[in-house]
PAZAPA-4460 file (N, C-alpha, C; in steps of 0.05 Angstrom, whole numbers, plus 32768, in hexadecimal, padded with zeros to 4 digits):
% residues 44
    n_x    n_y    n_z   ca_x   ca_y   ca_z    c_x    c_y    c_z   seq   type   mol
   855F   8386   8730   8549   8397   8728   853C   838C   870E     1      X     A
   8524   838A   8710   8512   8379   86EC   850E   838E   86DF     2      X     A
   8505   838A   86CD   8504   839F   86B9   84E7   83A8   86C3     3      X     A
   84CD   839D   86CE   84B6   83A9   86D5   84BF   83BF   86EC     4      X     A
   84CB   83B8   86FD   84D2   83CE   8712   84DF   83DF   8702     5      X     A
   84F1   83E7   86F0   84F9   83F6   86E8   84E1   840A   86D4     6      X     A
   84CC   83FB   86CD   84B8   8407   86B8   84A2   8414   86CD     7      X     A
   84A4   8404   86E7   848D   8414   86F8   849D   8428   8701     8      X     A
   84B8   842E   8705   84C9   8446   870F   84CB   8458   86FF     9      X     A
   84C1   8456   86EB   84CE   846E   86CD   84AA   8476   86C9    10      X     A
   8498   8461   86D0   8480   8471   86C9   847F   8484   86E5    11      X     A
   847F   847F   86FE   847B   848C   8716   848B   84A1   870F    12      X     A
   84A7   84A6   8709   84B3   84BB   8705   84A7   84CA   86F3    13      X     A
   849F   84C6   86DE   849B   84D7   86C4   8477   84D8   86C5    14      X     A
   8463   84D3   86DA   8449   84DB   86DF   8457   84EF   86FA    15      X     A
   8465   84F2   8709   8470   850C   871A   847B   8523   8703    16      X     A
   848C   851F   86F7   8496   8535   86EB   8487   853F   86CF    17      X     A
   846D   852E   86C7   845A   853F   86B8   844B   8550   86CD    18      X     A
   8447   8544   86E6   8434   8558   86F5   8442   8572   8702    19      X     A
   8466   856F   8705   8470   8587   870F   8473   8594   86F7    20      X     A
   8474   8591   86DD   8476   8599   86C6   845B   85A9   86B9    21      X     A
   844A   85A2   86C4   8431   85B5   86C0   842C   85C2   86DF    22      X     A
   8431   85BF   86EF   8432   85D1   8705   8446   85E8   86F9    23      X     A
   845A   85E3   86F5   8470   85F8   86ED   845F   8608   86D6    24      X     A
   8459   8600   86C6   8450   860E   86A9   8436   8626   86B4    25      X     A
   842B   8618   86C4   8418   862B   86D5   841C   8641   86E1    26      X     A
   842A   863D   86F1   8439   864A   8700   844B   865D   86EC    27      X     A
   8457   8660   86DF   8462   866F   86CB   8444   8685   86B8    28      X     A
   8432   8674   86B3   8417   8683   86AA   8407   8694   86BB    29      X     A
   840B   8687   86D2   83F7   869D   86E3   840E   86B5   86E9    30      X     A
   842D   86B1   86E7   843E   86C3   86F1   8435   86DA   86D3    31      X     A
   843E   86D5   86C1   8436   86DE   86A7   8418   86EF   86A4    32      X     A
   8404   86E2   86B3   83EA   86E9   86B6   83EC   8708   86C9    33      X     A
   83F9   86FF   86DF   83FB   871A   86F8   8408   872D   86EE    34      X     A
   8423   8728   86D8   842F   8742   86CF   8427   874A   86B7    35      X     A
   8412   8746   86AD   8402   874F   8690   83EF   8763   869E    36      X     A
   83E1   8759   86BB   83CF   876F   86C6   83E2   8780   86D2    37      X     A
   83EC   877E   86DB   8408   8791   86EE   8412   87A8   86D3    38      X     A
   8410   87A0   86BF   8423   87AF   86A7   8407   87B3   8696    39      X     A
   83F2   87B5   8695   83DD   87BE   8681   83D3   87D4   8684    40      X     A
   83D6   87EB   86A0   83CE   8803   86A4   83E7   8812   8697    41      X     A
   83FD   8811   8693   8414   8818   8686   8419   8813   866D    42      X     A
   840C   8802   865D   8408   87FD   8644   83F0   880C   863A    43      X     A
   83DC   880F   863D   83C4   8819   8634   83C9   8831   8639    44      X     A
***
């Protein structure tokens, strides 16, 4: 294995896991988003 294959394997990996990494963060915000409306007739 050369060290370029190893630098194109670690960028491919780590451009996937910034994009599941902001999918996730999303996904946690819009969850956050639905139970702020779900819970604001009970607050007010």
């Amino acid at each position: 294995m050369k060290w370029i294959d190893f630098k194109a394997g670690f960028r491919d990996f780590w451009n996937e896991f910034k994009r599941v990494k902001f999918g996730l963060f999303g996904l946690i915000l819009l969850f956050i988003f639905i139970l702020a409306i779900l819970i604001n007739p009970y607050i007010g």
